[in-house]
C-alpha positions in Angstrom: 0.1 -6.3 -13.3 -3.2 -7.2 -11.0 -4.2 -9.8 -14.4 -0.9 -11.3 -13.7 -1.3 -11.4 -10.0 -4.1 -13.2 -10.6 -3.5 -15.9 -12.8 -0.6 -16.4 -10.6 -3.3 -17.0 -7.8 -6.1 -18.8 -9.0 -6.8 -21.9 -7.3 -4.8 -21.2 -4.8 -7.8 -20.2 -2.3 -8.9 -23.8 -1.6 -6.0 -24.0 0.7 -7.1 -21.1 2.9 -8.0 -22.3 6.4 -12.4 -22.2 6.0 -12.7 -20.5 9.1 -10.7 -17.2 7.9 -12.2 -17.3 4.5 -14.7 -14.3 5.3 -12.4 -12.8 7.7 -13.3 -9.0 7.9 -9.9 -7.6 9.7 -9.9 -4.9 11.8 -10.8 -1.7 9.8 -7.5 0.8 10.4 -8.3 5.0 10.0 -7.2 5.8 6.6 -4.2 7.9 6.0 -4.9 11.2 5.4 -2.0 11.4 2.8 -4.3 8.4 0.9 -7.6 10.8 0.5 -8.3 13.6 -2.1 -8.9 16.4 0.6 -10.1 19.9 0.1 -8.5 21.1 3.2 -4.9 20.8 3.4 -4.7 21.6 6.9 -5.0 18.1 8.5 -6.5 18.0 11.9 -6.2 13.8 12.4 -8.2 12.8 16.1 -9.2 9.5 14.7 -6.6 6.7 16.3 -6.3 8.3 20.1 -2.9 9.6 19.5 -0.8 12.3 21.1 -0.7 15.4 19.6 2.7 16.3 21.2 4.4 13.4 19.2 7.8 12.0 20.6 10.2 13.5 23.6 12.9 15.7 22.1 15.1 13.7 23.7 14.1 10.6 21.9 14.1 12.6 18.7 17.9 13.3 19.6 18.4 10.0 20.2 17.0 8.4 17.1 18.2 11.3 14.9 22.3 10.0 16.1 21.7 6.6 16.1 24.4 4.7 13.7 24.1 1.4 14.1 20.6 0.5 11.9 22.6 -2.1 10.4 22.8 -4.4 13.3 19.6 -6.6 14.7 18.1 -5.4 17.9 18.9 -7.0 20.9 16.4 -10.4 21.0 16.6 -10.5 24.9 15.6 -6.5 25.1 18.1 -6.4 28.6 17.9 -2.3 28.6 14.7 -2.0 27.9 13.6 -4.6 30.2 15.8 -2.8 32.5 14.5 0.4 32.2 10.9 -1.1 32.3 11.2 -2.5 35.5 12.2 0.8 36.8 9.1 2.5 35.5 6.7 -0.3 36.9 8.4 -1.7 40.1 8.4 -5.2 38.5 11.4 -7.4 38.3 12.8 -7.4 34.6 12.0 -10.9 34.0 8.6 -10.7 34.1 8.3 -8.1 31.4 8.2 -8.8 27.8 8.6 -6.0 24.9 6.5 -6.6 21.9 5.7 -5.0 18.6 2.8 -2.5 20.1 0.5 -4.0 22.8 -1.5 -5.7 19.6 1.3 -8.5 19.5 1.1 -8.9 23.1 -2.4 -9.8 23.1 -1.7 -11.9 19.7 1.2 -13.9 21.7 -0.5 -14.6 24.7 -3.8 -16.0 23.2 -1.2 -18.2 20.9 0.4 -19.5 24.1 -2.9 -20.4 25.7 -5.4 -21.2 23.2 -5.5 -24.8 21.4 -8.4 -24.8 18.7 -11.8 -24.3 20.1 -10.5 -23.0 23.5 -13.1 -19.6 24.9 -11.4 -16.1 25.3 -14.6 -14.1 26.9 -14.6 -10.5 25.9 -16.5 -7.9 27.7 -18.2 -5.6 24.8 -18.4 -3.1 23.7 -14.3 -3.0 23.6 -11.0 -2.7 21.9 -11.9 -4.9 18.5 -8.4 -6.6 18.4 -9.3 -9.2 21.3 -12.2 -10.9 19.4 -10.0 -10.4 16.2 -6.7 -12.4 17.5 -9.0 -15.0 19.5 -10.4 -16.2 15.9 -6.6 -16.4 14.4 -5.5 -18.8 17.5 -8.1 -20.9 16.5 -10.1 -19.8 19.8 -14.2 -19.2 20.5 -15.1 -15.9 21.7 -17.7 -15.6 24.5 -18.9 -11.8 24.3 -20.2 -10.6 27.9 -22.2 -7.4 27.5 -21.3 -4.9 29.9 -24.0 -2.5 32.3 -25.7 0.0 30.6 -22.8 2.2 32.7 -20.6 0.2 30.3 -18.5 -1.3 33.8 -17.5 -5.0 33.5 -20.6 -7.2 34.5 -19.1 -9.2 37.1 -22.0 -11.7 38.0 -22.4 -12.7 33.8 -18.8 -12.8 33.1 -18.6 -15.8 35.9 -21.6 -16.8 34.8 -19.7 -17.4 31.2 -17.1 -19.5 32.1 -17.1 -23.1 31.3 -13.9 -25.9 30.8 -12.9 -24.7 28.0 -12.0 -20.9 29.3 -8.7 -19.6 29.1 -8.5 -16.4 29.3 -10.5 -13.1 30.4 -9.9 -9.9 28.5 -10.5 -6.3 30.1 -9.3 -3.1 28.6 -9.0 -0.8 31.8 -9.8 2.1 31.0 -11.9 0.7 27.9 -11.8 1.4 24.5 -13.7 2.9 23.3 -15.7 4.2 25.9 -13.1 5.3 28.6 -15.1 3.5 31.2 -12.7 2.3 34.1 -13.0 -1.1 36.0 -13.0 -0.9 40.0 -10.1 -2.7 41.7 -12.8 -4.5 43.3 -13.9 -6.0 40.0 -10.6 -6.8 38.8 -10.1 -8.9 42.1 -13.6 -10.6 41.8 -11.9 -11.8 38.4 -8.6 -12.9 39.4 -10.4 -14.9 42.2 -11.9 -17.1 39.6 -8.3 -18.6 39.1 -8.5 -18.0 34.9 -5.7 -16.1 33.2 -6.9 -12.6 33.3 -5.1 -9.8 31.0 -6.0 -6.4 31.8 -5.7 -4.2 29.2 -3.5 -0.6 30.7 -3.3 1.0 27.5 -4.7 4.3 28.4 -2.8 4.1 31.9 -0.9 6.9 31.9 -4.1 8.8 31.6 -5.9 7.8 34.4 -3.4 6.7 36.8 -5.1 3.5 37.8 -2.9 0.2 37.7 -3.6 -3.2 38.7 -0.2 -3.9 39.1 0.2 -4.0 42.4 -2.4 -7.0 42.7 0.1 -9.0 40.7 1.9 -9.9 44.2 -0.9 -11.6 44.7 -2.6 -12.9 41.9 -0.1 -15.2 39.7 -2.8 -15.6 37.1 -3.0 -11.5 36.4 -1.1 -10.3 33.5 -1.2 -6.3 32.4 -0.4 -5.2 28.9 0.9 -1.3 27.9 2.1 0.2 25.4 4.2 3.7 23.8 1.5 4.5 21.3 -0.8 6.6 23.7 0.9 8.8 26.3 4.8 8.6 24.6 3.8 9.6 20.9 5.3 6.7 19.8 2.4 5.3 18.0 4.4 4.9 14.5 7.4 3.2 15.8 4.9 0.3 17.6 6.4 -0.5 20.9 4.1 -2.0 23.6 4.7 -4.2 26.4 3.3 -6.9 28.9 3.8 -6.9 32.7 3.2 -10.7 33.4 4.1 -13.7 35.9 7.7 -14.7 35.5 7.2 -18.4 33.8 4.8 -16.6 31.2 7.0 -14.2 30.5 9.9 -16.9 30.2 7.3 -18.5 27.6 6.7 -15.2 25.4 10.7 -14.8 25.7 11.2 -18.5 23.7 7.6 -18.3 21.4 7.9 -14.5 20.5 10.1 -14.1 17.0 13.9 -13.2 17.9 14.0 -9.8 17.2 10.0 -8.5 17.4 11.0 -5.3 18.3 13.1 -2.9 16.3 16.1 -0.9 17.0 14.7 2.2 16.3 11.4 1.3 19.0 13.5 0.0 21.7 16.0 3.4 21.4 12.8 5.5 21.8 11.5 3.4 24.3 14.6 3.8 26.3 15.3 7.4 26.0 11.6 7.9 26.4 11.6 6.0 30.1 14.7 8.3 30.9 11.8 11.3 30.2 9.3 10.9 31.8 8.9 14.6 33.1 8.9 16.1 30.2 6.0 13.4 28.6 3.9 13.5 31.7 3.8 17.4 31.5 2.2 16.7 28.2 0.1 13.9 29.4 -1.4 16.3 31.8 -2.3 18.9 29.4 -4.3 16.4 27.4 -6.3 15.2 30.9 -7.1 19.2 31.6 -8.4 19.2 27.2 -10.7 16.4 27.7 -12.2 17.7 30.4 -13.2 20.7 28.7 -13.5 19.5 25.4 -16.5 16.9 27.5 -18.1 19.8 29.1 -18.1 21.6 25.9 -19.5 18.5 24.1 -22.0 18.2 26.5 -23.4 21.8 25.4 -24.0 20.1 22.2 -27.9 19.3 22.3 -27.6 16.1 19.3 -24.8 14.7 21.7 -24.5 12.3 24.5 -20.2 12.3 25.4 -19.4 9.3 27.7 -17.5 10.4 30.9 -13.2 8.9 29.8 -10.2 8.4 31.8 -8.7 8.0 28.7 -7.4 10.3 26.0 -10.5 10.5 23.7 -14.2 10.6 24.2 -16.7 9.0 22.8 -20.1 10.6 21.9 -23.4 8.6 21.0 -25.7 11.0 18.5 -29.0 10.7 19.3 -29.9 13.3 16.6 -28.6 12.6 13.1 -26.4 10.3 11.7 -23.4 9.6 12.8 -21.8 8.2 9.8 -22.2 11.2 7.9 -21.1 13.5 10.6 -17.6 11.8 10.7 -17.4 11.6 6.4 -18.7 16.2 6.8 -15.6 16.5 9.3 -13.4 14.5 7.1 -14.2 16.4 3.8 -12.7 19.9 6.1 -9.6 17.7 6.8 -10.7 16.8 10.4 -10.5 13.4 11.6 -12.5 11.7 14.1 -13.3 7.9 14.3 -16.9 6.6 13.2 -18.3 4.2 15.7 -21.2 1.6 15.0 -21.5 -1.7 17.0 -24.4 -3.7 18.4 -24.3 -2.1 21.5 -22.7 1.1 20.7 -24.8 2.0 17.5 -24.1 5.5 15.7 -21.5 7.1 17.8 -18.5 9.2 17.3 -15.0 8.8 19.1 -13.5 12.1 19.2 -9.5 11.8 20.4 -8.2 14.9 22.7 -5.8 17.6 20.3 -4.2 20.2 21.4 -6.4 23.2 22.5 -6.5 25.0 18.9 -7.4 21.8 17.5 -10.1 20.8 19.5 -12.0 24.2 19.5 -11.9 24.0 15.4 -13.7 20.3 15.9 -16.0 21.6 18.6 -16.7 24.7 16.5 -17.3 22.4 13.3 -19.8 20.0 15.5 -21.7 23.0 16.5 -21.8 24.2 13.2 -23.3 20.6 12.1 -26.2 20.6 14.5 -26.5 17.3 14.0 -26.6 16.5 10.7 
């Protein structure tokens, strides 16, 4: 069948935009079902998402749900509805997307023409630099302080005539590092589009939100995956100026975001109480699981307002360390970037789950 796939193929390359010939992609955790495993207990920390999966009442909800058979609504009225309870923003300047990954894809597609400069302040979420090169756009990487905070002073430094945008992930991924108010403001001052990345919001409780009033060129972007354990239905969303979200409304496809997501999404807004309860009890694990890491000699954990932590080794390798844990069926993500070289990210479990990785680490001594 792959012969006939390619004979089917050949030649057909040339046509290939140049640019996206060597495109690397984003490089996804593998799934655990995929891998020959000695351990058949699967403890999977490796993609930051909750332990606690889904609200019973959005289990209930999807579980009674008959009509799969119709499209979902394309102007997402409930949800948008039930969004702008949740955030204090007026319904029309939300937008529901397929995860917060579309967002980011949709915006840099409404603002970028080829050769346009998204700067990125690294180390950070991958998908920015990823999504710039699609949209035909230049990315301008900003390193941050050795704190890993936004460097203010260089991003303006950065910005020429053909900048469009500004990309923060607040906190960051995947260090966990919050971004002042103060700094967001500095950056809204310069006039540019500026999306802040809320992702982990629920975790920290820090919003830029409110500066929106203000600023008409701030746009925030959140989404299920994290804090509502909806990670496998992809539902995100962007908080954004009205005549942006009017644009998203007409350039996004028709029906982005399936029935199935915007029924959790709903029933999920509608419980709250029970999700934050669970939201808490993964703050009060990575706090211990940090001071706990920090016992570890080989480690250096990076203080998160997220839900995971990231670790640099500075004894061993970290590579191998991640590929030990996987063999025993415990997942944690590898981490190796210019400015983040040989680190683990280590996402927060319930308690029973992170004292079998913290007990496994130990037992490495830093390989």
């Amino acid at each position: 069948m792959s012969e006939k796939c390619n004979a089917m193929t050949e030649g057909i390359e040339k046509f290939i935009r140049p640019d996206l010939a060597g495109f690397g992609g984003y490089v996804a955790n593998k799934a655990p079902e995929n891998l020959a495993l000695a351990s058949k207990k699967i403890i999977k920390l490796d993609a930051n998402e909750n332990p606690y999966g889904a609200s019973p009442r959005t289990l209930k909800a999807l579980a009674g749900y008959k009509d799969w058979h119709i499209y979902p609504d394309a102007g997402q009225v409930s949800l948008r509805k039930q969004l702008a309870d949740y955030t204090g923003m007026d319904a029309d300047c939300i937008v529901a997307t397929s995860g917060s990954d579309e967002l980011i894809d949709e915006l840099l597609r409404l603002f970028l023409a080829p050769g346009d400069e998204v700067i990125d302040c690294v180390p950070t979420f991958e998908m920015y630099r990823l999504y710039t090169i699609l949209n035909h756009g230049k990315v301008i990487e900003v390193a941050r302080h050795n704190d890993f905070t936004v460097n203010v002073t260089a991003v303006k430094s950065a910005i020429t005539p053909r900048t469009k945008l500004i990309v923060v992930a607040n906190p960051n991924a995947p260090t966990g590092t919050i971004t002042l108010q103060k700094a967001i403001v500095e950056l809204a001052e310069t006039g540019l589009p500026l999306l802040v990345d809320e992702a982990y919001y629920e975790f920290c409780g820090e919003t830029v939100v409110p500066l929106m009033k203000k600023y008409g060129n701030l746009m925030v972007s959140r989404t299920f995956s994290k804090w509502a354990g909806l990670a496998g239905l992809r539902i995100g969303y962007g908080i954004l100026p009205r005549k942006i979200a009017g644009y998203l409304m007409r350039t996004k496809s028709p029906y982005n975001v399936t029935i199935a997501a915007m029924v959790a999404a709903i029933e999920t807004l509608k419980d709250r109480d029970y999700l934050m309860q669970n939201v808490k009890k993964i703050i009060a694990e990575r706090d211990r699981v940090f001071r706990e890491l920090r016992q570890i000699s080989w480690l250096r954990p990076l203080p998160s307002q997220a839900n995971f932590i990231l670790c640099l080794v500075i004894q061993g390798n970290a590579s191998r360390i991640q590929q030990s844990l996987q063999e025993e069926g415990v997942f944690i993500r590898y981490v190796d970037q210019p400015l983040l070289p040989n680190c683990i990210r280590i996402g927060i479990g319930k308690p029973e789950e992170n004292d079998i990785v913290l007990k496994k680490l130990r037992e490495l001594g830093g390989t």
